[in-house]
Phi, psi and omega in degrees: 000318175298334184286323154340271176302319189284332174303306159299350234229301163263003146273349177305279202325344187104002232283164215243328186192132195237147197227114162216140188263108230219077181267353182232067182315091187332134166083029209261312175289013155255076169248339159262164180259122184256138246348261183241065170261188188278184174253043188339279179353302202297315186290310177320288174281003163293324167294291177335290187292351225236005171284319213164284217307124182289318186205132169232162178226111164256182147198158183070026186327153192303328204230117179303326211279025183271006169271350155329310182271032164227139188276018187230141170317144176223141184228125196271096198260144194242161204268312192311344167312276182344303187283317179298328138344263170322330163265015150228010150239002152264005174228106187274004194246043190262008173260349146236068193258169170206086181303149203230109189272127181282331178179131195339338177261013176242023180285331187300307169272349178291304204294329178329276227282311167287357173264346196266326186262005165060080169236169169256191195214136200248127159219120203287111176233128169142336172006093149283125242236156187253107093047095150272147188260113175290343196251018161263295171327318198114334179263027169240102177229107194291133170303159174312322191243158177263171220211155185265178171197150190295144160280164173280161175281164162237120172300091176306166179295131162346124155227183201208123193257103196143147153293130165217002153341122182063337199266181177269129185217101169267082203279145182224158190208197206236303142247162204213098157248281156306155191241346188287327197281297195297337193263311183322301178280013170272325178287303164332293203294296192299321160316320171281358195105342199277150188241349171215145194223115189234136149241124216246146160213187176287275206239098141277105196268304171074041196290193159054248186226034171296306161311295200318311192304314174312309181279353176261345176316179127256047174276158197264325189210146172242113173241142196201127174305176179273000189317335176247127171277136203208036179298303164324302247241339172295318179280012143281320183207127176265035183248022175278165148218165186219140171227132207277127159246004158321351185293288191306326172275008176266295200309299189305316178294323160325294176326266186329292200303325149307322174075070152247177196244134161295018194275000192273342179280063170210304215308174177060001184270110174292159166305321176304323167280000000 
């Protein structure tokens, strides 16, 4: 809402063009619709375009495609440089590393990051995932006729697809928020052999008993950009660490403001990233 107002607050004023910056997009995993719930994402940038804003600058959306919803340029930027950094000048045993996917819908970016850094790549499938139960809610009303209806899925056992044996097991994401999907697949990775364990994202919201749970793991270190500030969430577990991405978002606005073209903060970046 503050962003909200200030943004109307400087088209009343005449503003010739309003740019927000916007590194952590609120609401990004309700970019689908699950069963007849809302679209938030949607809802977000339709308020956003509809205050003013000329141009955002994010980065790392849950979705590339949530810039659909938007009728303004949008510039998606992205954080793994930064983490890939970080990961071959803070892990020096980081050639016997292996990235590693929490689950089959985080592969994409787990393979992004082992191809760029010529690792192999791991993926923990069987995850259990938490379930809404219609007949909890309140929404379980059987039609008059009968109807064919999806069987349910059944969730095979943890398993862990890749060698991680002896290795560095680097899981990477996107978000950090719950913390049990990322401590499950650490005990799954230790059980398998991996002897040290970091998990790196982007956007560490790190809500709730997110640090206790971190500090009772065996995950060894958690790095997560600054896109969120989370100093509180460090002087609880000293295994948060941070990494500065202000560069890139200082550059881009330099970029805008100047009316120079962005493409060099894209390269080497695929449809796939």
């Amino acid at each position: 809402m503050e962003l909200l107002i200030m943004v109307y607050a400087c088209r009343t004023s005449c503003a010739r063009s309003i740019t927000g910056v916007v590194p952590y997009f609120p609401y990004s995993k309700q970019c689908k619709m699950r069963k007849r719930g809302s679209i938030v994402s949607k809802l977000l940038a339709s308020m956003m375009c509809k205050a003013g804003l000329t141009h955002l600058i994010t980065m790392d959306l849950h979705q590339k495609e949530i810039q659909g919803f938007f009728n303004i340029p949008v510039d998606n930027l992205r954080a793994s440089p930064f983490l890939l950094q970080y990961i071959q000048e803070e892990i020096p045993d980081y050639r016997n590393a292996v990235i590693v996917a929490k689950s089959p819908a985080s592969a994409r970016r787990a393979q992004s990051f082992a191809e760029r850094l010529r690792l192999g790549i791991a993926v923990i499938h069987g995850e259990a995932q938490d379930a809404e139960s219609d007949l909890v809610d309140g929404r379980h009303s059987p039609p008059t006729v009968k109807i064919p209806l999806l069987i349910p899925k059944e969730k095979p056992p943890i398993t862990v697809v890749g060698d991680v044996g002896g290795r560095i097991a680097i899981i990477v994401d996107d978000i950090i928020d719950d913390v049990d999907s990322f401590v499950a697949a650490a005990q799954t990775l230790k059980k398998h052999g991996a002897y040290k364990i970091f998990v790196m994202a982007t956007h560490g919201i790190l809500s709730s008993d997110a640090p206790k749970l971190i500090e009772e793991s065996a995950i060894d270190k958690v790095v997560v950009t600054n896109t969120i500030p989370h100093e509180h969430q460090k002087l609880q577990c000293i295994k948060i660490q941070t990494v500065d991405i202000s560069l890139i978002l200082s550059e881009a606005i330099r970029r805008i403001y100047n009316g120079e073209s962005m493409s060099y903060l894209f390269r080497h970046i695929g449809l796939e990233d």
